[in-house]
N, C-alpha and C positions, 0 to 999 in steps of 0.2 A: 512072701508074707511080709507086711509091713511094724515094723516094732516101734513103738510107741515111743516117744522121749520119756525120761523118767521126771515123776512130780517134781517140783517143790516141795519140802513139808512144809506144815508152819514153821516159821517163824525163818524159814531161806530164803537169803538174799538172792534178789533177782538180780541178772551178770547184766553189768553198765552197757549199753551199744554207745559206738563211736556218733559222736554229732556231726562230724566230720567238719569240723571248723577251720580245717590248713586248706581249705579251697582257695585257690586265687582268683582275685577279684579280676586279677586283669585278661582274663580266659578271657575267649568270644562268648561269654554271658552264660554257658553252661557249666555247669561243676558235675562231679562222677555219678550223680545220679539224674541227671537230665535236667536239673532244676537250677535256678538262674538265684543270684545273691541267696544267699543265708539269710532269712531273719532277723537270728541273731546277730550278726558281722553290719549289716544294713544299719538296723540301731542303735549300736555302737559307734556308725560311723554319722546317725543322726545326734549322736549325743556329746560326738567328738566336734559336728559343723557347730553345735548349741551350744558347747564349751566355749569355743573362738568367740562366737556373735559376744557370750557374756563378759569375756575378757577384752572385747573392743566397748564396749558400754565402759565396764570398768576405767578402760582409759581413758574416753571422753569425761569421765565425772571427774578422772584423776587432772585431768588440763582445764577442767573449770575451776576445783579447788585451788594450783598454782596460781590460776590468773587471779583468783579473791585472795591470795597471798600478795601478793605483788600490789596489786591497786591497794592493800591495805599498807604495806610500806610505803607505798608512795606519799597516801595520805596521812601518813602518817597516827594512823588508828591502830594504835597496840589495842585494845579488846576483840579490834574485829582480825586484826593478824591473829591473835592467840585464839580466837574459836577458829580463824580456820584453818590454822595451825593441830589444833585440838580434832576439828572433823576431819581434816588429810590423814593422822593416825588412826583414826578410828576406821577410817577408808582403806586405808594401807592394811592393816589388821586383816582383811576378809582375805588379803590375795593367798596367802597359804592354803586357804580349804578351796578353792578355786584351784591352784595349784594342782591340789591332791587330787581331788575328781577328775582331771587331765592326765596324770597320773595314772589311775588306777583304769580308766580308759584307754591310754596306750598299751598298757600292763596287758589288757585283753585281748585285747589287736593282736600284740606283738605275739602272745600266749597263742592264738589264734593261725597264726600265720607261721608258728614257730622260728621266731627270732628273736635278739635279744629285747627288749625293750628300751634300750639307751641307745639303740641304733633308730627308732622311730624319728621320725620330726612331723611336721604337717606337710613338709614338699615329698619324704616318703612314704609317707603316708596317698598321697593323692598321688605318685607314680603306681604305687602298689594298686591302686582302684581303679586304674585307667579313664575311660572315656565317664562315669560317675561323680571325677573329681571338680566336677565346674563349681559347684556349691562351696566345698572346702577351701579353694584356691580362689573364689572372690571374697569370703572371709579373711585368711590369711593375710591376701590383699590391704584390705579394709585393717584387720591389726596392724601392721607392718606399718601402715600412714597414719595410726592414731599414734604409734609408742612411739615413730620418730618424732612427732607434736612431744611426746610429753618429754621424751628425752632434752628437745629444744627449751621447753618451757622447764623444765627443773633447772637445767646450765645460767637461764634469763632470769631465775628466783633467787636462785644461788647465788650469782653474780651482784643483785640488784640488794640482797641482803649483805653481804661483805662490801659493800660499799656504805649501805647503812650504817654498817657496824666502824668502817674505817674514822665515818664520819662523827660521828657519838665518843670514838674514842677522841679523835683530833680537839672535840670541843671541849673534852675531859682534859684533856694535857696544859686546852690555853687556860683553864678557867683553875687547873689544881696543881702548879708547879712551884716548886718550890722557889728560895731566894737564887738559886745558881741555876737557875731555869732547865732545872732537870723534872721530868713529872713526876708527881707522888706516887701513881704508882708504879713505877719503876725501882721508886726507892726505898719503896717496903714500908714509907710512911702512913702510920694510920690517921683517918679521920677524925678531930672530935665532934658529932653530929650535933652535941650541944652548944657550942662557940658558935 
């Protein structure tokens, strides 16, 4: 004789089944029920390649704002240094919620695969995916040569403004020294703006 499972009443919670999300990517393409990627773990891993691509945009816009830094020192155009001075912070501003979306993306993964999440990066991340990883690792790619750009070009804005600034001071010293050719301010001497 065959016996019936017993009801749900209303209002009973039905028992959670396993997603089984700790499949390894790096299997020969099958996981424990015959089926090949997850879904879920796949668009994760589409929203991880989508993440990269936006923070390589990000950095392109970030090394055109330096370089309209820079030609604006040169020419010496304080309004147009100060907007784009003004739009580089406002630029800079987004990279946090960028940040966090990559974040809570690995947070999955890692959740997924059960490990820590501080242990992820994009190069384990595409070991963990094996032969899938071409898409993720021509991004990665593509970052890694925009941020060394921008890291160069901030050093080159940095540099080219402290020189600026050495300069502006030097003219400050010949033009505001006092009678023993020490600079004014050095010596704590105030200006009167009206004389």
């Amino acid at each position: 004789m065959v016996r019936r499972a017993p009801r749900r009443g209303a209002g009973a919670q039905r028992r959670p089944q396993s997603r089984r999300h700790d499949q390894d990517f790096a299997r020969d393409g099958r996981g424990r029920r015959g089926a090949t990627v997850t879904a879920d773990l796949q668009s994760l891993l589409n929203h991880l390649v989508a993440g990269v691509r936006e923070e390589t945009l990000a950095g392109e816009r970030t090394l055109e704002l330096l370089e309209r830094q820079q030609h604006a020192t040169i020419a010496r155009d304080h309004a147009g240094l100060s907007a784009a001075t003004r739009t580089l912070a406002d630029h800079l501003a987004t990279a946090p919620q960028r940040s966090a979306r990559r974040e809570r993306i690995l947070a999955r993964l890692a959740a997924a695969w059960g490990v820590p999440a501080s242990v992820l990066t994009l190069s384990s991340v595409a070991t963990r995916i094996g032969a899938r990883a071409e898409p993720l690792l021509a991004e990665r790619s593509q970052l890694r040569r925009v941020m060394a750009g921008v890291v160069r070009e901030n050093k080159k804005t940095a540099a080219l403004l402290l020189l600026h600034r050495r300069v502006v001071r030097e003219v400050l010293d010949l033009f505001l020294t006092d009678e023993d050719g020490n600079p004014v301010e050095s010596a704590g001497t105030l200006v009167d703006a009206e004389a």
